[in-house]
C-alpha positions as CSV (number, residue, x, y, z in Angstrom):
1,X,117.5,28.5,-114.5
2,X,118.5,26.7,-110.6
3,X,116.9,27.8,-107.7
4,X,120.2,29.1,-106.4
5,X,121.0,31.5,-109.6
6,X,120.1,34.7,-108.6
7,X,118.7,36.2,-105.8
8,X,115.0,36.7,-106.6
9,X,114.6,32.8,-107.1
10,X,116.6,32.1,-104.2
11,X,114.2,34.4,-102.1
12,X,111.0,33.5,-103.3
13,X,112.4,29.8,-102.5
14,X,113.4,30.1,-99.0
15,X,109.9,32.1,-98.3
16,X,108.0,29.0,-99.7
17,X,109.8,26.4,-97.8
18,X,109.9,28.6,-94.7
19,X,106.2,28.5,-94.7
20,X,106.1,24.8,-95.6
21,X,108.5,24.1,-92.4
22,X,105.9,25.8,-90.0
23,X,103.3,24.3,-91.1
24,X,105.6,21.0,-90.0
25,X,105.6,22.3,-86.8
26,X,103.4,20.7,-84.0
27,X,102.8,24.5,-82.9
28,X,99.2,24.7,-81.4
29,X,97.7,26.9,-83.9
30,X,98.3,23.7,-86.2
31,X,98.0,21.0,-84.4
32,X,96.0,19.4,-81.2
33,X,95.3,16.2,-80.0
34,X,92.5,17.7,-77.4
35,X,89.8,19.9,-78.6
36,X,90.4,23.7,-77.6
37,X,87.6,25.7,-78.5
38,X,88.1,29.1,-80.7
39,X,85.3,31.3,-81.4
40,X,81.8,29.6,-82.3
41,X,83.0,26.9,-80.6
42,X,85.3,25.8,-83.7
43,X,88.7,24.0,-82.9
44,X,91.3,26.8,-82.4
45,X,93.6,24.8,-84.8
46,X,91.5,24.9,-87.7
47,X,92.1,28.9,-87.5
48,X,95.5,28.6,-87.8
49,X,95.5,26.5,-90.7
50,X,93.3,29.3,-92.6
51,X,95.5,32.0,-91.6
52,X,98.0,30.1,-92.7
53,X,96.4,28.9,-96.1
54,X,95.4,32.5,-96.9
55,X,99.1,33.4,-96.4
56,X,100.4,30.9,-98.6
57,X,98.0,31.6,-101.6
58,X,98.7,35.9,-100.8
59,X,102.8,34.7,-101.3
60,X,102.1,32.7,-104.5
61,X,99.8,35.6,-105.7
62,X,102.5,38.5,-104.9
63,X,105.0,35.7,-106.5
64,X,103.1,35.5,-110.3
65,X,102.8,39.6,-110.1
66,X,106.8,39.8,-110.1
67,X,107.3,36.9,-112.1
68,X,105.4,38.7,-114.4
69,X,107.0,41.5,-114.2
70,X,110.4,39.7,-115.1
71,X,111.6,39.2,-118.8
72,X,113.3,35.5,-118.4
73,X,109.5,34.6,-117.5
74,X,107.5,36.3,-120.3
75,X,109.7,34.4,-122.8
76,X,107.5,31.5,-123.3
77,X,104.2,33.2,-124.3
78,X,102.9,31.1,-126.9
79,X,102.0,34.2,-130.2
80,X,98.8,33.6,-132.1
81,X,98.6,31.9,-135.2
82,X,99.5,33.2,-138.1
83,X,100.1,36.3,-136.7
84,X,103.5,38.5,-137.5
85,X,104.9,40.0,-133.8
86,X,106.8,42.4,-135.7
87,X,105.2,43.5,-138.8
């Protein structure tokens, strides 16, 4: 199963690697060379980073609910031992 074989992989991939390419960005929410204070006098940049973290782990989160929710992924769960699935 590629990345570019059907259209939920595809999506989920260019979501992932959108969010990777702005973090790449020298945008100043991410990146400063002078310190610019935020609130509490904490870097403004370090505010953007947790934004952006919290993002990222909310994407991956909503990503294992539909994966779930998907056949092709819930082929590989390993059965108990000795048990009989269909008896």
């Amino acid at each position: 199963m590629g990345v570019w074989e059907n259209r939920f992989e595809r999506g989920w991939f260019l979501a992932f690697m959108f969010m990777y390419g702005l973090i790449m960005l020298p945008l100043p929410w991410y990146y400063s060379e002078t310190y610019v204070a935020g609130p509490w006098g904490v870097p403004l940049f370090l505010f953007g980073w947790i934004v952006h973290g919290g993002v990222v782990i909310a994407l991956t989160a909503l990503f294992a609910v539909q994966c779930l929710k998907r056949p092709e992924y819930r082929g590989f769960q390993a059965e108990p031992e000795g048990a009989d699935a269909h008896v």
